[in-house]
C-alpha positions in Angstrom: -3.3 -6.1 -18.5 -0.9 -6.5 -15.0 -2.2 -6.4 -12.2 -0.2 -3.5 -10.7 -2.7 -1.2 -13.1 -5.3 -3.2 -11.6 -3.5 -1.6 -8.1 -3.0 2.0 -9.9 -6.9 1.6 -11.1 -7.7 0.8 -7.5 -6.0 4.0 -6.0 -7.9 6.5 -8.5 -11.4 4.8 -8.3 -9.9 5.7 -4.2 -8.8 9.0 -5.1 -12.7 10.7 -5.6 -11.7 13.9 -4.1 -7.8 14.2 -4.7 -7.2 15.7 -8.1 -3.3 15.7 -7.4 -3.4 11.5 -7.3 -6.3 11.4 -10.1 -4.1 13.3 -12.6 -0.9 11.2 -11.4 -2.5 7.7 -12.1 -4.9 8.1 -15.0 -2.3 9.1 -17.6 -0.3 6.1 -16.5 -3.9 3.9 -17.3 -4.9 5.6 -20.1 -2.2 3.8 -22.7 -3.3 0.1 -21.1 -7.2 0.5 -20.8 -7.5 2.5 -23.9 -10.6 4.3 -23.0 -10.7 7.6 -24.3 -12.1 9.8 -21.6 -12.9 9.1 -17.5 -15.4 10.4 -15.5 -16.4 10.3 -12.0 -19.8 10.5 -11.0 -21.7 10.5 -7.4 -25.5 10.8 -7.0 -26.5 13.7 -4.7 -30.3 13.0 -4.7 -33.1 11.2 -6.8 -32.7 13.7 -9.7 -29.3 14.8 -9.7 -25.7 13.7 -10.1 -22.5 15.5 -9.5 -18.7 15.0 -11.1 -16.5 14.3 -8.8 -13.3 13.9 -11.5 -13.0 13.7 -15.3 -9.8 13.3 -17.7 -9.7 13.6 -21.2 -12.8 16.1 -21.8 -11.3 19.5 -21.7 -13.5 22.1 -19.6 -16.5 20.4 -18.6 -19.6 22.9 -19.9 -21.7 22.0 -16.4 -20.5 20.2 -13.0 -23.9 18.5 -12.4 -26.2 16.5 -14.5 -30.1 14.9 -14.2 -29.8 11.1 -12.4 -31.7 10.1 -15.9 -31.9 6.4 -17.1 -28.9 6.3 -18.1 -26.7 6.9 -15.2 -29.3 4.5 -12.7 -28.7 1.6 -15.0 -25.2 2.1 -14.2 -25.1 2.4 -10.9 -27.6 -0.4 -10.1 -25.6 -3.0 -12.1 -24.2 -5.5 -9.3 -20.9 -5.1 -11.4 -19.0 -3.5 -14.2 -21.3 -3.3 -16.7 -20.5 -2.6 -20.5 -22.8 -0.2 -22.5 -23.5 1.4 -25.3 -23.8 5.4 -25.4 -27.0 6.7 -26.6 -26.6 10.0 -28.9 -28.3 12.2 -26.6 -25.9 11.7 -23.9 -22.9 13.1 -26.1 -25.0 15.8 -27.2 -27.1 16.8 -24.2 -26.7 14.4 -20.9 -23.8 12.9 -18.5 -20.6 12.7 -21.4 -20.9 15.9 -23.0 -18.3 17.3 -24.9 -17.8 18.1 -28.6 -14.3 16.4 -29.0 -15.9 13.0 -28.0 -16.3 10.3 -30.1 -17.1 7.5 -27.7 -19.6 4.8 -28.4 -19.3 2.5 -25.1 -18.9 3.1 -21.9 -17.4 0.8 -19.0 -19.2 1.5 -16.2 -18.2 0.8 -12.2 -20.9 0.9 -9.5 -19.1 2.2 -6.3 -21.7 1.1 -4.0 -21.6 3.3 -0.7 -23.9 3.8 2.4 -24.2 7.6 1.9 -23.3 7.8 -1.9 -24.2 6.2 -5.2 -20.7 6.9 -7.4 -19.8 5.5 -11.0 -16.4 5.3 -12.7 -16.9 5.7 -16.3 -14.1 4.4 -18.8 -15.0 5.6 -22.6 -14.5 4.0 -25.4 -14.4 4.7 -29.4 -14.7 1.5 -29.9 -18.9 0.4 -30.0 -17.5 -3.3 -28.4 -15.3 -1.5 -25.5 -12.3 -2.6 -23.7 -10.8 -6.0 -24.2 -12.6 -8.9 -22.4 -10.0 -9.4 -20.3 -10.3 -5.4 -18.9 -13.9 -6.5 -18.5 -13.5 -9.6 -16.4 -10.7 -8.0 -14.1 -13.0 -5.0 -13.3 -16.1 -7.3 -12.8 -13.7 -9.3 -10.3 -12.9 -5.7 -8.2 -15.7 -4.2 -7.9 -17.0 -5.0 -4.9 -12.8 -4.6 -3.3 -13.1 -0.8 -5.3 -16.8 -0.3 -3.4 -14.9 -0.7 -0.3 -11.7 1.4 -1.1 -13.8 4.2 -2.7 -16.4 4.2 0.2 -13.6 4.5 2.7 -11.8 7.4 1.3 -14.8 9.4 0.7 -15.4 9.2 4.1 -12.1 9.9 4.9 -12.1 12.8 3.0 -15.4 14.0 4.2 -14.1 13.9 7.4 -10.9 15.5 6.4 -12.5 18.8 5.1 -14.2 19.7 8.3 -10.7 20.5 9.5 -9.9 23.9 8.0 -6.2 23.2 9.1 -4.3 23.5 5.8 -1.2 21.9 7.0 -3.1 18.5 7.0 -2.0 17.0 3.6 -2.4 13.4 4.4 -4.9 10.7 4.6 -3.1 8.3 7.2 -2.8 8.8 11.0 1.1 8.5 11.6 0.1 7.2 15.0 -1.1 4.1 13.4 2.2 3.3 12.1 4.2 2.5 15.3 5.7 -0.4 13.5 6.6 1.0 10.7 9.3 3.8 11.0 10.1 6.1 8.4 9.3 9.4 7.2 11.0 10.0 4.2 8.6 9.6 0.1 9.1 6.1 0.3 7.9 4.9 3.9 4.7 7.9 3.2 3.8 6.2 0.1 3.8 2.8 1.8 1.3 4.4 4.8 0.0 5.7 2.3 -1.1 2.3 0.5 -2.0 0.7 3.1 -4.3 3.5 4.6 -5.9 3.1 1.2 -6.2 -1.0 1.1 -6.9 -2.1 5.0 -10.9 -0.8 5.5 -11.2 -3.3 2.3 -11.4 -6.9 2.0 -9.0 -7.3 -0.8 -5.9 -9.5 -0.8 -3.0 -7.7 -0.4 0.7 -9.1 -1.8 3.8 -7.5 0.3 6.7 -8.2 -1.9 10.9 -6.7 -0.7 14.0 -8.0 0.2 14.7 -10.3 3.5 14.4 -7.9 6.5 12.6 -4.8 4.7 9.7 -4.8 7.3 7.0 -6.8 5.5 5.7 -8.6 8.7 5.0 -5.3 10.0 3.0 -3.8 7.0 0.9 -6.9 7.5 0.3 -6.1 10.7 -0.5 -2.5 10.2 -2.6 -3.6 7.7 -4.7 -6.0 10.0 -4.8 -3.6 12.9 -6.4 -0.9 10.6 -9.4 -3.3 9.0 -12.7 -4.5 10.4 -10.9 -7.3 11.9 -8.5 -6.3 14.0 -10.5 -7.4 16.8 -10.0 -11.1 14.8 -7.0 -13.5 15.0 -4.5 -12.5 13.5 -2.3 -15.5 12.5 1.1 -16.1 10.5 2.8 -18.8 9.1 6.2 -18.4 7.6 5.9 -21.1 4.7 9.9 -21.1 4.7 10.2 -22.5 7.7 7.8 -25.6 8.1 8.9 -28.9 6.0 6.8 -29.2 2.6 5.8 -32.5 4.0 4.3 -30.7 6.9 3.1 -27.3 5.1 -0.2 -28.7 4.0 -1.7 -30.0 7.7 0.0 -26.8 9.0 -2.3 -24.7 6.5 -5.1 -27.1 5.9 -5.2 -29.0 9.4 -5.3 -33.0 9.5 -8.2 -35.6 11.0 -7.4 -37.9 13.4 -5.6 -41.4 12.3 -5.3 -39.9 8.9 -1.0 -39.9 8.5 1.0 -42.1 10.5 1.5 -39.7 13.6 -2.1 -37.7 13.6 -3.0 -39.0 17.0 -5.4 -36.6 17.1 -8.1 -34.1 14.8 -5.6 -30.6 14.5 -7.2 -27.4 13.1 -5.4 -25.9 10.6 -3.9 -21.6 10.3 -6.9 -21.1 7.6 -9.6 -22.5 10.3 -7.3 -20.4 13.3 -7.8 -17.5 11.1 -11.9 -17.4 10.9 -13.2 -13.9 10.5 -9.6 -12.5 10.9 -6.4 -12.2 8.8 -3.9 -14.7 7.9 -0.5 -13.8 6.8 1.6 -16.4 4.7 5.0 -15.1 4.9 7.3 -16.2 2.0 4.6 -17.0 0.1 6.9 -18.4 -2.4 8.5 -21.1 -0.7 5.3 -23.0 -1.1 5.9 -26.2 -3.2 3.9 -26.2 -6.5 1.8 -29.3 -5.6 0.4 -27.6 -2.9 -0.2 -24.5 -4.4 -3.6 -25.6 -6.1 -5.1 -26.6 -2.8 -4.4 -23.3 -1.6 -5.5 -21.4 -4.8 -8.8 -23.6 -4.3 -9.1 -22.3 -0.6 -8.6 -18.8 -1.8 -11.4 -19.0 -4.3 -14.2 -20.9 -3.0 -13.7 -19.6 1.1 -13.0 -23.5 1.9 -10.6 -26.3 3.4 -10.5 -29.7 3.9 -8.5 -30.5 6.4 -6.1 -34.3 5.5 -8.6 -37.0 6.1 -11.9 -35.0 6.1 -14.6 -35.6 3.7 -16.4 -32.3 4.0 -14.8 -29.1 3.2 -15.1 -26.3 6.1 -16.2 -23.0 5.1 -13.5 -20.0 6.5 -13.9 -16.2 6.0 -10.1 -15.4 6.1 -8.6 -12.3 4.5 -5.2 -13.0 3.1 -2.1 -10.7 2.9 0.7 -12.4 1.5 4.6 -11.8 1.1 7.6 -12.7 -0.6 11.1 -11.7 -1.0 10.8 -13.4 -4.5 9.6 -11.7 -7.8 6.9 -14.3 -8.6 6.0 -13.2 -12.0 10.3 -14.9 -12.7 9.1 -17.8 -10.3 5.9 -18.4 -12.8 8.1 -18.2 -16.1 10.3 -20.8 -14.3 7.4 -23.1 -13.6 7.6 -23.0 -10.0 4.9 -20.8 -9.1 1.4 -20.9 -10.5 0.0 -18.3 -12.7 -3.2 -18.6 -11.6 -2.4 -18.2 -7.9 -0.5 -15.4 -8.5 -2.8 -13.2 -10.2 -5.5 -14.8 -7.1 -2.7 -13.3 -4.4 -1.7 -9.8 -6.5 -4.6 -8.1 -6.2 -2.6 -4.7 -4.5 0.5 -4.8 -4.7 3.3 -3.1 -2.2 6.5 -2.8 -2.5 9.5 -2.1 0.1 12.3 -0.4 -1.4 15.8 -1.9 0.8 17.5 0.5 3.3 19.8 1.3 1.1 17.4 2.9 -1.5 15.9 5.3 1.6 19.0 5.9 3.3 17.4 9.2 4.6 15.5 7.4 7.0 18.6 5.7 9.1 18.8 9.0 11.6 15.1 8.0 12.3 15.2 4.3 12.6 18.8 3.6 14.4 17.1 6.2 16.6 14.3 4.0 16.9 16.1 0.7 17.7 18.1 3.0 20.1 16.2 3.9 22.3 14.1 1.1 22.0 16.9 -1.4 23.1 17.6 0.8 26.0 14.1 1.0 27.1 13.8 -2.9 27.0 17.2 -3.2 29.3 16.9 -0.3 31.9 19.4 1.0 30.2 19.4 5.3 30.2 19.5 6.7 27.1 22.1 6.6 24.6 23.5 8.4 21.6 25.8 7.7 18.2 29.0 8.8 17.8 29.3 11.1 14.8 32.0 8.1 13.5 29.4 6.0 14.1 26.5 7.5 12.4 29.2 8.4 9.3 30.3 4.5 9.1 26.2 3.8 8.8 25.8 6.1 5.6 29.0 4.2 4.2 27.4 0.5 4.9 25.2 -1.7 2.0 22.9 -2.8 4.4 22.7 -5.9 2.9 20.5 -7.2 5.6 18.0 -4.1 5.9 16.1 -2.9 8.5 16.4 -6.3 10.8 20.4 -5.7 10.2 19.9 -2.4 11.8 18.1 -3.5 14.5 20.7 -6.5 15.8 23.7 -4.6 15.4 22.4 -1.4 17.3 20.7 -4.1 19.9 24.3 -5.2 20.3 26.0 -2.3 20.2 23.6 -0.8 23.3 24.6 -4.5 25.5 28.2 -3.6 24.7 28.9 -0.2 25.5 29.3 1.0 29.2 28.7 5.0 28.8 25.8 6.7 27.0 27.5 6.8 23.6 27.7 4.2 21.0 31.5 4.6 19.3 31.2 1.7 17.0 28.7 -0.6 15.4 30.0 -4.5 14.4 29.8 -4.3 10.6 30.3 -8.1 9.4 33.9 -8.1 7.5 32.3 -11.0 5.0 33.0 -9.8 1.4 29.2 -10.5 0.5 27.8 -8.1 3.6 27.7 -4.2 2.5 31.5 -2.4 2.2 32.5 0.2 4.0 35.1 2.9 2.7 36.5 4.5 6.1 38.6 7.1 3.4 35.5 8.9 2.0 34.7 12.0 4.0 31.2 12.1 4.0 29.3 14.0 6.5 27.3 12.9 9.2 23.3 11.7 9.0 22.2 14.8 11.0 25.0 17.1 8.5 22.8 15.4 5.5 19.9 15.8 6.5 20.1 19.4 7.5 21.6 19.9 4.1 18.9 18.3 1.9 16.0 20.3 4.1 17.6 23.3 3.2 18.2 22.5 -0.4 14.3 21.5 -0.6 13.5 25.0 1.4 15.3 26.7 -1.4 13.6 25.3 -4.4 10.0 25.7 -2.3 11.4 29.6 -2.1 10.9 29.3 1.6 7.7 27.9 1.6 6.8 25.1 4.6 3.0 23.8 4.0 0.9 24.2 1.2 0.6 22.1 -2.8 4.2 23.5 -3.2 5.7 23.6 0.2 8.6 21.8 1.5 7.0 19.4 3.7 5.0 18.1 0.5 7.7 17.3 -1.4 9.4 15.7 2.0 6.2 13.6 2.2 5.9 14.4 6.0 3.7 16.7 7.6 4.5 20.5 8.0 4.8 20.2 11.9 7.3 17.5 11.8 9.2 19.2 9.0 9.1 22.6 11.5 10.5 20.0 14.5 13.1 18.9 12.3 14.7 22.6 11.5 14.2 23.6 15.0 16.2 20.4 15.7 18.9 21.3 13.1 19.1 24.8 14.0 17.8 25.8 10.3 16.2 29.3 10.7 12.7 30.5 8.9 13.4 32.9 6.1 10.5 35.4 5.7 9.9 35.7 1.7 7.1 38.5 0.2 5.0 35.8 -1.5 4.8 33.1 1.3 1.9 32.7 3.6 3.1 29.8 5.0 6.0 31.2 7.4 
């Protein structure tokens, strides 16, 4: 089993009350777990339990069952717990269902303040899952707890809001560093929204200058600890020689040149987050020491001859794949599977071009802000010659050559940006006659307006399949000059 359906089985034990993600991810699970049928389950009060979700049982006869035996074994287990199904819970109790033939069931406390829930995975199979399913779900569960809990709050809170053009989970304002709008960006807020109130490990993985640091950070300011240090070490940059007392700290006299005890990023990091940028840049015969920090919540610093016990929460990231970097024998397997609990993935600028009216925009106007400078504007050549460049350098490309462009430029309008002439940095094609970003963007809205027969909010509006929210979306047409169309079967306009 990979550990990015241990991610995917992390965001539908999070997705309790969003039937639109449950019926997304479990499909996708189904063929790797090979349970037959899933249930969701949450405790109401001593004697009864409700279903929250269910896949693979056809219409469910009842919605609510008794709390019997059964179901409080389950979710008093301190872990996943493997069980067999008595008869009279296909026939009469919790599982139900003529088309069933399950004889085990995987069962996953979701330990919350206000609510006892279980994840049920059934199998045909008397023995279950494989024991490898069993030990990877015994691992998470307490990471799950904390997922699960938090979006049933979440979405508790959420439906006290009768506004129906709230669709998602995340409060944009909590992204400042992290600009985008378009699927991809969402998804990412999305994730992280989902992973931060936990505990878990969190791997960050993209190309050079895709905005990793930042996800890190978002993800650290939106835990319990971002009142905690927050430290980073960029493992690229420090000497190997020097990596280990960097990470580990050193004691006095213990290397020629320790003049003094130093603490270490882990000890710098107590009760907050550390972040080890390029994470795979760490040479191999360190990587054990730090796989052993990871595991047991303990370093020794060089010298010492007592470990020091450290609560640090670790998000990692690498512009690397790692699972090429174990095959080659430079990365351990061990440690990567410790550091891949969740997964996230940032696609390069080039693969969410839509978002470069939004994020040169940003960098704009953030460069003149920082200079006293008034505010500026592209050129429509200018904004064309963007949507023609690789971006081979993503997002931090973006942000140098528009901070140089704004020192460069006298008047309020930027006419050119300094696109490196190299033959590796991202071509340009001056012939094609494409339009410009705002020309594009208007265009796509309207073709997505079209297919949504008008419709703004709503399951099947326009701003869903966007991935932003309906007032944003309504901004943008006012902004483009894209006029509301009145259709007989919309409620939304």
């Amino acid at each position: 089993m990979e550990f990015s359906q241990v991610q995917a089985l992390s965001l539908v034990l999070a997705s309790v009350v969003n039937a639109a993600d449950l019926e997304k991810q479990i499909p996708k699970l189904k063929s790797d777990l090979g349970f037959e049928a899933f249930y969701l389950a949450r405790q109401t009060d001593e004697k009864s339990v409700e279903i929250l979700a269910s896949f693979g049982f056809g219409k469910l006869a009842k919605s609510a069952f008794p709390a019997d035996e059964f179901f409080q074994k389950a979710t008093t287990s301190p872990d996943a717990i493997l069980l067999p199904i008595p008869s009279k819970q296909l026939s009469s109790g919790i599982f139900t269902s003529a088309n069933l033939k399950s004889r085990s069931v995987l069962a996953i406390p979701l330990r919350c303040p206000e609510n006892s829930v279980v994840a049920f995975f059934l199998y045909k199979e008397v023995n279950g899952p494989e024991r490898s399913i069993v030990r990877i779900f015994r691992f998470l569960t307490n990471q799950l707890s904390i997922t699960a809990c938090n979006f049933l709050s979440r979405n508790s809170n959420a439906k006290t809001d009768n506004s129906d053009e709230i669709h998602e989970v995340f409060d944009v304002s909590d992204f400042a560093q992290i600009v985008g709008s378009g699927k991809e960006m969402s998804e990412v807020k999305r994730l992280i929204s989902i992973v931060a109130p936990a505990d878990t490990g969190v791997l960050v993985s993209g190309e050079s200058g895709t905005g990793k640091e930042g996800v890190a950070s978002a993800i650290h300011q939106k835990s319990a600890r971002k009142n905690q240090p927050y430290v980073r070490v960029n493992c690229a940059a420090i000497p190997a020689n020097l990596l280990e007392s960097e990470l580990f700290g050193h004691e006095k006299g213990s290397f020629t040149g320790a003049l003094q005890r130093k603490k270490g990023k882990f000890e710098m990091a107590h009760k907050g987050t550390l972040f080890l940028d390029e994470i795979g840049e760490i040479p191999i015969e360190l990587q054990g020491k730090l796989l052993r920090a990871l595991q047991e919540g303990e370093v020794a610093r060089i010298g010492a001859l007592a470990a020091i016990k450290v609560n640090v929460r670790i998000v990692a990231a690498t512009n690397r794949d790692l699972m090429q970097e174990v095959k080659a024998g430079r990365f351990r397997e061990d440690l990567y599977y410790r550091l891949n609990i969740f997964p996230i993935k940032l696609l390069p600028l080039r693969d969410r071009i839509g978002d470069l009216p939004e994020l040169s925009n940003f960098f704009l106007q953030k460069t003149c802000s920082e200079n006293n400078r008034k505010p500026m504007a592209f050129s429509a050549e200018t904004s064309r010659s963007m949507t023609l460049y690789a971006w081979p350098g993503n997002v931090r490309e973006l942000q140098n050559l528009v901070s140089r462009a704004v020192l460069l430029t006298n008047g309020n309008t930027i006419l050119k940006l300094d696109f490196p002439t190299s033959e590796k940095s991202g071509a340009i094609n001056p012939d094609l006659n494409l339009k410009t970003l705002a020309e594009m963007e208007k265009d796509y809205i309207l073709s997505v307006l079209v297919k949504c027969s008008h419709r703004i909010s709503g399951p099947n509006g326009a701003a869903k399949i966007l991935g932003i929210p309906a007032t944003t979306l309504i901004s943008k047409m006012q902004k483009l000059g894209i006029k509301k169309q009145i259709t007989t079967n919309s409620r939304d306009l």
